[in-house]
C-alpha positions in Angstrom: 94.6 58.3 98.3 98.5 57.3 97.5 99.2 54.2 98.3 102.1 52.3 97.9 104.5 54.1 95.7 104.9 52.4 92.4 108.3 50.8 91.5 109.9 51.4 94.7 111.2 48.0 95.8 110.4 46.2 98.9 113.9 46.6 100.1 113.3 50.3 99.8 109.8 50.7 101.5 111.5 48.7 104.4 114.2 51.3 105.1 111.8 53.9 104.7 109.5 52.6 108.0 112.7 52.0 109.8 113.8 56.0 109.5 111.1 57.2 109.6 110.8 56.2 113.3 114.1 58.9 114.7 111.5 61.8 113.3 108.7 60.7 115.2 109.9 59.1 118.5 112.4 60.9 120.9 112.7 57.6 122.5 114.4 56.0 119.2 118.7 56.3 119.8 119.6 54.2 116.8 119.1 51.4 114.3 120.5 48.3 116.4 117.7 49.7 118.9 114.5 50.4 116.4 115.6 47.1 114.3 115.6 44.8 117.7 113.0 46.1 120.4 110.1 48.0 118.2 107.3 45.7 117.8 105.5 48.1 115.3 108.2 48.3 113.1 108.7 44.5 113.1 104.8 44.4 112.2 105.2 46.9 109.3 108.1 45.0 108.1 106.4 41.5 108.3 102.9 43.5 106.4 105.6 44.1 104.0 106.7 40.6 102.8 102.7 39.7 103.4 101.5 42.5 101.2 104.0 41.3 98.3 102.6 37.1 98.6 98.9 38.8 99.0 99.8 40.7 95.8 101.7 37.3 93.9 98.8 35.2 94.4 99.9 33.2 97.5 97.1 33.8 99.5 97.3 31.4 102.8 101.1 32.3 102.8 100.2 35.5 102.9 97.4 34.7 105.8 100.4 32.7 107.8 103.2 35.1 107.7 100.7 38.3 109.0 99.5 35.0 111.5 102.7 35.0 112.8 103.4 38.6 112.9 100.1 39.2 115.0 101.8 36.4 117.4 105.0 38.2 117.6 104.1 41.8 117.8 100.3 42.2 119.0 99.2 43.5 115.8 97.5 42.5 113.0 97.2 43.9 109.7 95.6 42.0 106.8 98.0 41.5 104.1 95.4 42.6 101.7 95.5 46.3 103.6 97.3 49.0 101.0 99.7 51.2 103.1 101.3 53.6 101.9 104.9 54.7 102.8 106.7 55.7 105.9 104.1 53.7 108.3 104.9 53.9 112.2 103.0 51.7 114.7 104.2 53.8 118.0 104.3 51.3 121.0 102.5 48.3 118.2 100.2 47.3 120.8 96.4 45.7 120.2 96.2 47.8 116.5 93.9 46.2 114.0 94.2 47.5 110.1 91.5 45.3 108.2 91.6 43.7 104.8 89.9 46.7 102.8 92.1 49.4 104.9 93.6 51.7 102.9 96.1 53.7 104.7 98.2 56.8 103.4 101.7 58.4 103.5 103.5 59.2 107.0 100.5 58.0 109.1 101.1 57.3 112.7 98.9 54.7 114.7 99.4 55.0 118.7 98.9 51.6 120.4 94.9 50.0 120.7 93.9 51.7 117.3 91.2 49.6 115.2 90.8 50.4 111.8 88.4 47.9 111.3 84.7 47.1 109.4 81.2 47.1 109.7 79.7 44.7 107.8 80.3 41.2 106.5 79.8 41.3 103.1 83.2 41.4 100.4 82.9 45.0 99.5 84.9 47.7 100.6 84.5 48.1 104.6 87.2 49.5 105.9 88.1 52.9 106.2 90.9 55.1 104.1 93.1 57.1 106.0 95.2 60.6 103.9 98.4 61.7 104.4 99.9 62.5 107.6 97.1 61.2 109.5 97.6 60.6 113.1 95.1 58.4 115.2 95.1 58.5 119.2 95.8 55.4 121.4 92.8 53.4 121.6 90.5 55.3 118.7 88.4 53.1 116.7 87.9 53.9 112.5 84.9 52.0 111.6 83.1 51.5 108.2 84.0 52.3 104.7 84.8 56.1 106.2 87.4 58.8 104.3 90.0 60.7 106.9 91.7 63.6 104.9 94.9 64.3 105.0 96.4 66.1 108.2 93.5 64.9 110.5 94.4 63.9 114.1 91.9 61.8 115.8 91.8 62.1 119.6 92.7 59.5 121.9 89.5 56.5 122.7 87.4 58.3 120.1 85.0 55.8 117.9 84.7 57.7 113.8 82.3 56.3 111.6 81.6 59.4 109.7 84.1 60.8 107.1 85.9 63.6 108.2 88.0 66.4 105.8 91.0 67.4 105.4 93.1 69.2 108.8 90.6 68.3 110.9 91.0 67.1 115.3 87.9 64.4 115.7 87.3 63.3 119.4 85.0 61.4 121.7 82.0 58.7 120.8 80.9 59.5 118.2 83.7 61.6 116.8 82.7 64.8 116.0 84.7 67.9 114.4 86.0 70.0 117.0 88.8 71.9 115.2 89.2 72.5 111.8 92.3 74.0 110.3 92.2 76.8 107.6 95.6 75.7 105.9 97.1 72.6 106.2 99.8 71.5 108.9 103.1 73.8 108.2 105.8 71.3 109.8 109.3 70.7 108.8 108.5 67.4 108.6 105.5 67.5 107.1 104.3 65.8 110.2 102.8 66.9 113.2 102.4 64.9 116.6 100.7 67.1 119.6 97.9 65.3 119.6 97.4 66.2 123.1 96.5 69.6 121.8 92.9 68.4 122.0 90.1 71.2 122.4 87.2 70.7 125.1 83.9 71.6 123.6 81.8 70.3 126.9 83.8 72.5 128.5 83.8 75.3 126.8 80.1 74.7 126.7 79.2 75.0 130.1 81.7 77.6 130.9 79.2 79.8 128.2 76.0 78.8 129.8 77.6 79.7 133.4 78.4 82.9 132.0 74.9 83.5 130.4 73.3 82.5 133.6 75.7 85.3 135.7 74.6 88.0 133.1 70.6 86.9 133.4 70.9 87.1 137.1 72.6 90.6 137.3 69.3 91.8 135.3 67.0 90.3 137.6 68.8 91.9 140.2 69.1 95.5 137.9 65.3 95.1 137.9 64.5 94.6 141.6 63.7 91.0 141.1 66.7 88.9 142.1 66.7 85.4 142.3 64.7 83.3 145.1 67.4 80.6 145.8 71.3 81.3 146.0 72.8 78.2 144.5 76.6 79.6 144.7 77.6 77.3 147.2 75.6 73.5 146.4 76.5 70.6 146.0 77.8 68.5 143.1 74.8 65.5 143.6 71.9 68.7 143.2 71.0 69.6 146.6 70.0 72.8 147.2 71.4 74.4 150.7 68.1 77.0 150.5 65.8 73.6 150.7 68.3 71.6 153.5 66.0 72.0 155.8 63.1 70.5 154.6 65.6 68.1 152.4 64.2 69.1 149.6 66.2 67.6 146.4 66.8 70.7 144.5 65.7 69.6 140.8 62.2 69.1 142.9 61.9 72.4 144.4 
């Protein structure tokens, strides 16, 4: 997973998460604006100068300046988190990234998002998050778990499983519901219509209804149609052909 491109100076890294906001908010105008009233990019900055102490040695500085950046902004990364370039905390509200996080290039984190562990012991517990990943507002990345590059996980979801490449995870526990043959052919190499989110309930019942109209037009084909016509019951199960002797109709 890349991580933190080697040589580039801090200074550099730091004007990178600034830009990188005009490609992926409409809502950005200009620098005074993104410098002054963004709390995720003043979190990303702060992880910044945290990251470098974390990295020199100076541990509880470290701890104290991503202290105070979790009081400031309502986020909290661990300085000891790798994150790779071009970073953007959309909104920079409630997001945890833990200690053993590993986070890729161009990755976007809507507000709520935990990327947090499941055990306690000093081992690798966080997950690592590819390229270009994009996580939905309040999704929870649990455990030492591997999201590819390209994958979009769907807004609320919980993922403790890893999940490959150009991928769309939702709902508890994530599971796969669209998978991508090639990856994610953008301009900028970045793609944000997370909304975009297939139903697979849905779809699922809408298949079974159909079977069930096709199995009923046999019976009727063979002179035996159906004893009870449950077109027109209600929601809560009961039957209208059993109303008179209120008969629920899961008991009939």
């Amino acid at each position: 997973m890349p991580v933190e491109a080697a040589g580039q100076s801090l200074l550099a890294q730091m004007k990178e998460d600034v830009n990188c906001v005009f490609a992926r908010d409409p809502a950005a105008r200009n620098l005074a604006e993104v410098l002054l009233i963004y709390p995720g990019v003043h979190a990303v900055l702060i992880y910044r100068l945290s990251h470098r102490l974390w990295l020199g040695g100076f541990k509880f500085a470290a701890r104290w300046l991503a202290f105070m950046g979790r009081w400031l902004t309502n986020v909290d990364i661990h300085p000891g988190a790798k994150i790779g370039q071009r970073l953007f905390i959309d909104h920079g509200a409630g997001v945890v990234i833990g200690e053993t996080a590993e986070v890729g290039n161009d990755v976007t984190l809507y507000h709520g998002v935990t990327l947090g562990g499941t055990s306690w012991n000093k081992e690798k517990r966080h997950p690592t998050l590819g390229n270009n990943v994009l996580v939905g507002a309040g999704a929870k990345i649990l455990g030492p778990v591997r999201l590819g590059d390209n994958v979009r996980v769907g807004a609320n979801s919980v993922v403790n499983k890893n999940v490959p490449a150009c991928c769309t995870v939702v709902g508890i526990p994530g599971r796969i519901v669209h998978r991508k043959n090639v990856q994610i052919q953008n301009a900028y190499g970045i793609e944000l219509d997370h909304h975009l989110i297939p139903d697979p309930v849905g779809k699922a019942l809408h298949c079974l209804v159909e079977r069930l109209d096709k199995m009923e037009k046999r019976l009727v084909k063979t002179g035996r149609p159906a004893k009870q016509d449950c077109s027109h019951c209600d929601a809560d199960g009961t039957c209208h052909e059993h109303a008179a002797s209120s008969i629920p109709f899961e008991e009939a």
